[in-house]
C-alpha positions as CSV (number, residue, x, y, z in Angstrom):
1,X,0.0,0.0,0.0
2,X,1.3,3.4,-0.5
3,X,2.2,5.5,2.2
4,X,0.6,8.5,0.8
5,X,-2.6,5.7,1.3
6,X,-1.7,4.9,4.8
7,X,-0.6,8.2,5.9
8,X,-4.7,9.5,4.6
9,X,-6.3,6.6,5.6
10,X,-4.7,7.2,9.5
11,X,-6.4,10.9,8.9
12,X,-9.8,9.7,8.1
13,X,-11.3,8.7,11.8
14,X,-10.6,12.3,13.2
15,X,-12.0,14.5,10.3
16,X,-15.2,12.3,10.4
17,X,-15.3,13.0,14.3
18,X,-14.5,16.5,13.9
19,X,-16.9,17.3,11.0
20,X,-19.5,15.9,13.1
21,X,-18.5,17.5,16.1
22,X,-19.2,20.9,13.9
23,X,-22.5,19.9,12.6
24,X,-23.7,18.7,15.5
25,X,-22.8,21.7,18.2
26,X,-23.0,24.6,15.3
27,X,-24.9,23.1,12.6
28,X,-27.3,25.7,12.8
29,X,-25.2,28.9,13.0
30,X,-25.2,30.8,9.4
31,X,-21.7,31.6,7.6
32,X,-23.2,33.4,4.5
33,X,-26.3,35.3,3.5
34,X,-26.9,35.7,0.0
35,X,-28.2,39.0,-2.3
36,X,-30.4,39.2,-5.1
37,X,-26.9,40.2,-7.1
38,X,-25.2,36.7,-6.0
39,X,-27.8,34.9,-6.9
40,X,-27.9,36.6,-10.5
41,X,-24.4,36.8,-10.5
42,X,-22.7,33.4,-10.7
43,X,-23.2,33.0,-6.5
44,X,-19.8,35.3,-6.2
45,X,-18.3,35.4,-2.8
46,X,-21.5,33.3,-1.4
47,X,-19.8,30.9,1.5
48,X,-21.7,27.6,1.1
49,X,-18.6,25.0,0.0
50,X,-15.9,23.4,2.2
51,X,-13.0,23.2,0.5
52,X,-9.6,22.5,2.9
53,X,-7.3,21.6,0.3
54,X,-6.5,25.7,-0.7
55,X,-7.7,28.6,-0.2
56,X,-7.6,32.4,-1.2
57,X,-7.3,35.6,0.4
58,X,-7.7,39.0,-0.9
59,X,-4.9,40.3,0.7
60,X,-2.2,36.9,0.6
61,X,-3.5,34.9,-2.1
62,X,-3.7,30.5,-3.0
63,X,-2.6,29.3,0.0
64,X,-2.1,25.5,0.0
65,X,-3.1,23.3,3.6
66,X,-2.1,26.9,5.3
67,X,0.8,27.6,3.3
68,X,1.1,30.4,1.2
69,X,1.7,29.4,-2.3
70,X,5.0,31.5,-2.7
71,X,6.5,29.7,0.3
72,X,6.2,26.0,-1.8
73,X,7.9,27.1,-5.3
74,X,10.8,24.9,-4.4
75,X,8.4,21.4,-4.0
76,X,7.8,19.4,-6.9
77,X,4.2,18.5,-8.0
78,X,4.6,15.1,-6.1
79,X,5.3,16.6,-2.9
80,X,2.3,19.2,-3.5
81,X,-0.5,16.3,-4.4
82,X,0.7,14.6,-0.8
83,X,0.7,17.9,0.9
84,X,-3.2,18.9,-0.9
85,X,-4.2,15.4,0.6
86,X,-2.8,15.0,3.9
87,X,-2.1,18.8,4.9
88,X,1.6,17.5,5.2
89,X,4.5,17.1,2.9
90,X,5.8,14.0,2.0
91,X,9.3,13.0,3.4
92,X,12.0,11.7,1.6
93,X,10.8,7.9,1.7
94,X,7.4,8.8,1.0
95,X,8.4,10.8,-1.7
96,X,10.0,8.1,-3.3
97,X,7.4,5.6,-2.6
98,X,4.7,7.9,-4.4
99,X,7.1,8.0,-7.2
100,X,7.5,5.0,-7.9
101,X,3.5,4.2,-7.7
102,X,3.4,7.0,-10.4
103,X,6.1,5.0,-12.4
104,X,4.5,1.6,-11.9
105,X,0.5,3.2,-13.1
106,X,2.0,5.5,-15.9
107,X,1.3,3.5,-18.9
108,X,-2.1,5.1,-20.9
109,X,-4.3,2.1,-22.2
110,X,-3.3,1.3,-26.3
111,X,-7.4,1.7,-26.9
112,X,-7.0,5.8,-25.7
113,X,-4.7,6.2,-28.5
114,X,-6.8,4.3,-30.9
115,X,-9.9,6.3,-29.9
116,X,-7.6,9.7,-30.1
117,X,-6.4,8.3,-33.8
118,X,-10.4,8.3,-34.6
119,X,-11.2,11.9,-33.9
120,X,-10.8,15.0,-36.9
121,X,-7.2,16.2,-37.0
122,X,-8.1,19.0,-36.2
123,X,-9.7,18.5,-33.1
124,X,-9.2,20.7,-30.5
125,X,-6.4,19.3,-28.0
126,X,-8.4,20.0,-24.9
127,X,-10.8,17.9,-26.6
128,X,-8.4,15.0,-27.3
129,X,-7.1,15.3,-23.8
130,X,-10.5,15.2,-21.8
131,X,-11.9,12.5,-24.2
132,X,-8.0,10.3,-23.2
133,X,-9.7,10.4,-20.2
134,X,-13.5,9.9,-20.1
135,X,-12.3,6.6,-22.2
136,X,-10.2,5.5,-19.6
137,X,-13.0,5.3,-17.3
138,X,-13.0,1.8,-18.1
139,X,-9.9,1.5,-15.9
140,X,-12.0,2.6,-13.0
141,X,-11.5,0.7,-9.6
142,X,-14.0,2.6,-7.9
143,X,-17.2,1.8,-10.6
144,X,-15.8,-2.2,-10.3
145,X,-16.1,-2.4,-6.4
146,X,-19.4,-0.1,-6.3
147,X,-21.2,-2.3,-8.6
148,X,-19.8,-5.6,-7.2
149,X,-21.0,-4.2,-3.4
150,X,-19.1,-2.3,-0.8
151,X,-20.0,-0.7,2.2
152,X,-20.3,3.1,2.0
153,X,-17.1,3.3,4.6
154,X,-14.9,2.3,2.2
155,X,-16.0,4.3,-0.7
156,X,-12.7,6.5,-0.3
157,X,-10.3,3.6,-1.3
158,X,-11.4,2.6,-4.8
159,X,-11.2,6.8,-5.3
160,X,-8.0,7.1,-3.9
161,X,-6.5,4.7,-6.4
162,X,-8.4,6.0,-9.4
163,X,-7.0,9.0,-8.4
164,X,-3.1,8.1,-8.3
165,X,-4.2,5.8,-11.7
166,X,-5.1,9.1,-13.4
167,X,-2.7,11.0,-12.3
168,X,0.4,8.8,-12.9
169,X,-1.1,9.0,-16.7
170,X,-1.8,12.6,-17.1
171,X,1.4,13.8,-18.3
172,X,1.9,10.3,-20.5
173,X,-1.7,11.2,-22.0
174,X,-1.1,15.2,-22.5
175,X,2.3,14.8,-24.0
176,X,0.6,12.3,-26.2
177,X,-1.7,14.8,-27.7
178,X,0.5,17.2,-28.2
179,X,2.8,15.1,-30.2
180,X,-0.1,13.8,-32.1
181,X,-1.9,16.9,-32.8
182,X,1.4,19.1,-33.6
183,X,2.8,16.5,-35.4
184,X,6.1,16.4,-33.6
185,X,6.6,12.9,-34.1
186,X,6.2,9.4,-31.7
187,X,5.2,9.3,-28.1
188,X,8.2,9.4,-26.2
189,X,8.1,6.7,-23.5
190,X,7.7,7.4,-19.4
191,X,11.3,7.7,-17.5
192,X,11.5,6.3,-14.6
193,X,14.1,7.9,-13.5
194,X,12.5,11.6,-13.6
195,X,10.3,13.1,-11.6
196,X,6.1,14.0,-12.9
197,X,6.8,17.3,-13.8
198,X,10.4,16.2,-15.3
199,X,8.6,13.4,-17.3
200,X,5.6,16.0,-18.5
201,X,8.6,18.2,-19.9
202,X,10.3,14.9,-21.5
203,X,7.5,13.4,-23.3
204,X,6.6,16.8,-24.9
205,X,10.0,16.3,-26.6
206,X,12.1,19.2,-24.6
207,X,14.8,17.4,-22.3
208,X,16.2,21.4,-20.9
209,X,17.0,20.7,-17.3
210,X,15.6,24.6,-17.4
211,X,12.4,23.8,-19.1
212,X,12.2,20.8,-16.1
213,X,12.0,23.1,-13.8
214,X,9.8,25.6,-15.4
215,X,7.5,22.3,-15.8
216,X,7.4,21.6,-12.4
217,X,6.9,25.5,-11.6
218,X,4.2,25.6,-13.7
219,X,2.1,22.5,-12.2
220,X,2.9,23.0,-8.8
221,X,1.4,27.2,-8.8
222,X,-1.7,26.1,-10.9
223,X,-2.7,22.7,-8.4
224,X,-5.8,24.3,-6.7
225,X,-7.9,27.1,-6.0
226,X,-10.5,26.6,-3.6
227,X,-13.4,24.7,-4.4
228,X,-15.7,27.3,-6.3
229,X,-13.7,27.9,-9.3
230,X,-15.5,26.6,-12.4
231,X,-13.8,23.3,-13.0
232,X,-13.2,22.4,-9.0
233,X,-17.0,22.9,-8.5
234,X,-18.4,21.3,-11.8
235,X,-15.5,18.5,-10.2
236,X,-17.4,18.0,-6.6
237,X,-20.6,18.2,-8.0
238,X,-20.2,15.6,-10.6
239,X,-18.4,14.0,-8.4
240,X,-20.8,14.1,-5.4
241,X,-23.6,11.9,-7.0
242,X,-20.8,9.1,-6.7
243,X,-19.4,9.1,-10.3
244,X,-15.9,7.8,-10.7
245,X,-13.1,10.2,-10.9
246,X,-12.5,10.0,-14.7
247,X,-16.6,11.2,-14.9
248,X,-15.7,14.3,-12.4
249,X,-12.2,15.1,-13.9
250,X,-13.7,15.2,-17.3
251,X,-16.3,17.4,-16.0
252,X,-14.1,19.7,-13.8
253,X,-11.7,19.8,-17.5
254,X,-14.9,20.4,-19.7
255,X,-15.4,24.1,-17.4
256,X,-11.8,24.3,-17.1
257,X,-11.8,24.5,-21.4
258,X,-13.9,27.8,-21.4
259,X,-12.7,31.0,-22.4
260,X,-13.5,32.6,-19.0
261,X,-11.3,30.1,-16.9
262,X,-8.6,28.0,-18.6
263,X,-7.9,30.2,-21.7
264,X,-7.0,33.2,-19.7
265,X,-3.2,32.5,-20.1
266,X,-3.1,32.7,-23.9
267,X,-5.0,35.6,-24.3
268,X,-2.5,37.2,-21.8
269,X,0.5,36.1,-24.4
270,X,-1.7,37.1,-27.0
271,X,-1.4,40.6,-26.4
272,X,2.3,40.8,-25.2
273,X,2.9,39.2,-27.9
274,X,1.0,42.5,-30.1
275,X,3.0,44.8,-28.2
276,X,6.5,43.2,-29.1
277,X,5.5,43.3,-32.7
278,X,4.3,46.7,-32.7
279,X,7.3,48.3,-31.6
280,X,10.0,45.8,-33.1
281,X,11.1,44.2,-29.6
282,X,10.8,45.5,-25.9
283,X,8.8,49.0,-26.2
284,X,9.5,52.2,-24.0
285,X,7.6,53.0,-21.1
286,X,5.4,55.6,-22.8
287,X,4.7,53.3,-25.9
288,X,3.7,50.5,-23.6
289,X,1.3,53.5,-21.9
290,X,-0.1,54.5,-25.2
291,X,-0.8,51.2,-26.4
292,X,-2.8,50.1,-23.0
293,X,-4.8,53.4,-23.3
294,X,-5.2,52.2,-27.0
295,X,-6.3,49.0,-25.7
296,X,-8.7,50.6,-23.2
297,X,-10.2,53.3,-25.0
298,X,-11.5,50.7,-28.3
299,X,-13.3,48.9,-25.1
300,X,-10.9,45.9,-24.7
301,X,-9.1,45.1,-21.2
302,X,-5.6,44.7,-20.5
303,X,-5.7,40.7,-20.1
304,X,-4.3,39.4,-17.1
305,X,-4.9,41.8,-15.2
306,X,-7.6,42.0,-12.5
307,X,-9.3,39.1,-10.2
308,X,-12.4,38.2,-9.2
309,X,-11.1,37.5,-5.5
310,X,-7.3,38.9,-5.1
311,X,-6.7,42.7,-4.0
312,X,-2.8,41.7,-4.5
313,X,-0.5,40.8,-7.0
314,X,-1.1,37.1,-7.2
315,X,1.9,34.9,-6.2
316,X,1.9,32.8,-8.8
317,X,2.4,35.7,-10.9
318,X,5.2,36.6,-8.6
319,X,6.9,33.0,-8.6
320,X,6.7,33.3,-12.4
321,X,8.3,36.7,-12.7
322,X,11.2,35.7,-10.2
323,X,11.7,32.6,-12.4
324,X,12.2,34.7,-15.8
325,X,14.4,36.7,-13.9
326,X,16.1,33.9,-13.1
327,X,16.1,31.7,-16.8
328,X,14.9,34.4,-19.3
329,X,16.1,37.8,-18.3
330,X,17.0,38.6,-21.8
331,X,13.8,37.1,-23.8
332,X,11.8,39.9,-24.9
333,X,8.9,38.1,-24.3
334,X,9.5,38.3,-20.6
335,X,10.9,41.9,-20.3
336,X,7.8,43.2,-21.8
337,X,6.1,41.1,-19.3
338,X,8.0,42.4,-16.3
339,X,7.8,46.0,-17.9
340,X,3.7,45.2,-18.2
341,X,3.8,44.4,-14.9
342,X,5.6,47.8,-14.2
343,X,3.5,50.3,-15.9
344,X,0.1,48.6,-16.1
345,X,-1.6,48.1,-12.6
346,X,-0.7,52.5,-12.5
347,X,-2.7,53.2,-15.9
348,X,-5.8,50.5,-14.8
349,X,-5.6,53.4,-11.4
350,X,-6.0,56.0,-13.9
351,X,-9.1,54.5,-16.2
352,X,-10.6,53.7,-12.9
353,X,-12.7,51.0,-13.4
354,X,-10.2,48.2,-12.6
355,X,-11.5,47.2,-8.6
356,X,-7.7,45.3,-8.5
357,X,-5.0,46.3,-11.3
358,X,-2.8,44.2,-10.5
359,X,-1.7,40.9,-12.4
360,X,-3.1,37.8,-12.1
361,X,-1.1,34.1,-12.7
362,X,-1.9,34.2,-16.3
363,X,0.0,37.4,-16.8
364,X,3.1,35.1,-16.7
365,X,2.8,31.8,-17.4
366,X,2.2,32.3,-21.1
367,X,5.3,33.9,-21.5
368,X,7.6,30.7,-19.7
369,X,6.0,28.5,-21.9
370,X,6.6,30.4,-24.9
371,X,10.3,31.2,-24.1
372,X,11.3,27.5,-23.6
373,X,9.7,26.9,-27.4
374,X,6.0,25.3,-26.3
375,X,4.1,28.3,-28.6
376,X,0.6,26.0,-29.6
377,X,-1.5,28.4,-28.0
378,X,-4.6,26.4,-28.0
379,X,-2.4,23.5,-26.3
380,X,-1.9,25.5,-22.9
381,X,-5.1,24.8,-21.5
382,X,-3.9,21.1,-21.3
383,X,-0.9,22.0,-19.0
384,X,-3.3,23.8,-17.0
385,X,-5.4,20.7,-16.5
386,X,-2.4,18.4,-16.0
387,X,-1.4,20.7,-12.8
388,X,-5.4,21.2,-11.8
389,X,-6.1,17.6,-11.6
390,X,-4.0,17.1,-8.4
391,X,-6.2,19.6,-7.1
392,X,-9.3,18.0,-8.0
393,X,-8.6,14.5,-7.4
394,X,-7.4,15.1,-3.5
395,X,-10.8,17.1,-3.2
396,X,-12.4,14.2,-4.6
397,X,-10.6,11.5,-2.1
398,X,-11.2,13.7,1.3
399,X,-15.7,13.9,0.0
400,X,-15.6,10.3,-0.7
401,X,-13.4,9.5,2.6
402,X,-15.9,12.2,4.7
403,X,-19.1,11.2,3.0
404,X,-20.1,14.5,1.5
405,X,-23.3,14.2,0.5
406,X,-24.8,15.0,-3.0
407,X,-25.0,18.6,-3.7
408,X,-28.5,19.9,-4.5
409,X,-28.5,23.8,-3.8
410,X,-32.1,25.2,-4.0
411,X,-33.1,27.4,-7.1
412,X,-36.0,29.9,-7.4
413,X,-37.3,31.6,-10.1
414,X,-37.0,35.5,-11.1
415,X,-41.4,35.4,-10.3
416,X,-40.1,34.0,-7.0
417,X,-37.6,37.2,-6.4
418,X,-40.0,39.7,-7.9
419,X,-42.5,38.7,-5.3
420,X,-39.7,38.6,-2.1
421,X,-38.3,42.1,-2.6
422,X,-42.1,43.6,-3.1
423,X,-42.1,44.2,-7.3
């Protein structure tokens, strides 16, 4: 058994005692109330989840089982997907033991490639990826032992190994695509001796011991986000009506695909990427002004900047900023990022309708990716996912291990506000 297993399965007794503890004593003390604006608007900032992988604060940003994201840029992905599951990082034997489970489960099913071979060539690669693995549902431990019979106590286990399952093949399976969408030539096999994000960077066909750490950068700052971002909640809900994990993942991936979540990282590029053309390379301080107030003032936004939750710079932005520094200092790509960064959050002030100018995790990333050669725009969405999964799949394993219950919230109608605030 894995001692990432053993190490949650130890956990599981007290956070069943202590969640009924809660209910029990202050089950009926509120925590939110909701507006007639939340309720139209998407339920923003409405408290009714429990999420105690991550969370995010206005004023600190993702912080990770109580650790502030900027403080784990050093761990690799491995060490994060113990720490999101047990609220403790792994030590060096445990490390090693969840590597080599990852090893051992790595190997994608021949019949995903033969189903990814069948779809249009031109298929969209968050398409190919998601579909990878809503076929591999046939793998599924979980849907095996809950149709054979098993007591409701033990629902946790199955999860928790179709969770490592999926996970050990996500960067095997993404890689894949990419090679077989872009054309860049046969799936390059799993190494055993490299680490997840090492291996993602590999199989993509870029062996930089940079781009190896960029890789594991990358998936370690994008892991979680609370549990009410688009794909974490479509995630937990699917998930909550006791479909496998390859059901919820696909689900959390299919919200994580839209252009108001997952795509936010290209668009970013996109337009740093307009600005280095315009003026020939790195521009000056006041053509980089001119050019935002050009931006504004045809009704656009700058992307990347502004959050729906942060009144900070995010750290992830941060960690990515302090890595070019570090790896790219001279890539125009990244000064003009940094110089965005810069000069940016000061003109949003000016315009005055930004409620936080400052520059979210997609700001940065794009430009990374770009530097170290991975410049399919419409492929970065996948890395996101890769990185999100660990995020989804530990949330998954503590609700099946706590026995969260299905979620049904309770919908009205606009007849039914009309009549409850007198119109």
């Amino acid at each position: 058994m894995p001692a990432l297993k053993d190490k949650f399965a130890a956990q599981i007794p007290g956070l069943q005692t202590e969640i009924k503890t809660i209910t029990k004593e202050h089950g009926d003390k509120k925590i939110s109330d909701v507006s007639v604006a939340q309720a139209y608007g998407g339920m923003r900032g409405v408290k009714g989840l429990i999420c105690d992988t991550s969370l995010v604060e206005p004023e600190v940003g993702l912080i990770v089982r109580g650790r502030p994201i900027l403080e784990l840029t050093d761990k690799i992905p491995e060490e994060i997907f113990f720490l999101l599951l047990t609220g403790d990082l792994p030590s060096a034997d445990e490390l090693k033991d969840l590597q080599a489970e990852y090893a051992k489960r790595s190997t994608v099913p021949d019949y995903v490639w033969k189903v990814l071979e069948a779809m249009p060539k031109e298929s969209h690669p968050m398409a190919m990826f998601d579909t990878g693995i809503l076929a591999m549902e046939y793998e599924s431990e979980f849907r095996k032992q809950y149709a054979a019979g098993m007591s409701k106590k033990d629902y946790w286990d199955p999860c928790f190994e179709d969770s490592l399952n999926l996970l050990a093949k996500l960067p095997s399976l993404a890689a894949g695509v990419y090679r077989m969408r872009y054309d860049k030539g046969p799936r390059i096999p799993y190494d055993t001796n490299l680490d997840w994000g090492a291996n993602y960077a590999h199989m993509l066909g870029n062996d930089d011991e940079d781009f190896y750490k960029a890789m594991r950068l990358y998936l370690t700052l994008h892991c979680d986000h609370e549990g009410g971002n688009v794909s974490a909640f479509s995630c937990h809900t699917v998930g909550s009506a006791l479909s496998d994990i390859y059901y919820a993942v696909s689900a959390g991936l299919n919200g994580l695909a839209g252009p108001l979540h997952g795509l936010a990282n290209q668009e970013c590029l996109g337009w740093i990427l307009q600005v280095v053309e315009k003026f020939g390379g790195v521009p000056t301080e006041q053509q980089l002004k001119d050019f935002a107030w050009e931006t504004l003032n045809s009704g656009k936004v700058i992307p990347g900047y502004g959050h729906a939750v942060l009144r900070c710079p995010d750290p992830r932005f941060v960690a990515f900023v302090n890595f070019g520094a570090k790896y790219c200092a001279d890539d125009d790509v990244y000064k003009t990022v940094k110089m965005v960064f810069d000069i940016i959050p000061g003109v949003l002030k000016e315009h005055g309708k930004a409620k936080n100018p400052q520059p979210n995790v997609d700001a940065g990333s794009g430009s990374i990716l770009y530097h170290f050669g991975l410049r399919e725009f419409p492929y970065y969405t996948v890395l996101f996912a890769v990185s999100r999964a660990m995020g989804m799949c530990s949330q998954l394993v503590i609700n099946r291990a706590l026995g969260t219950p299905i979620t049904r919230p309770k919908s009205v109608g606009t007849d039914w506000i009309k009549k409850h605030v007198g119109m």
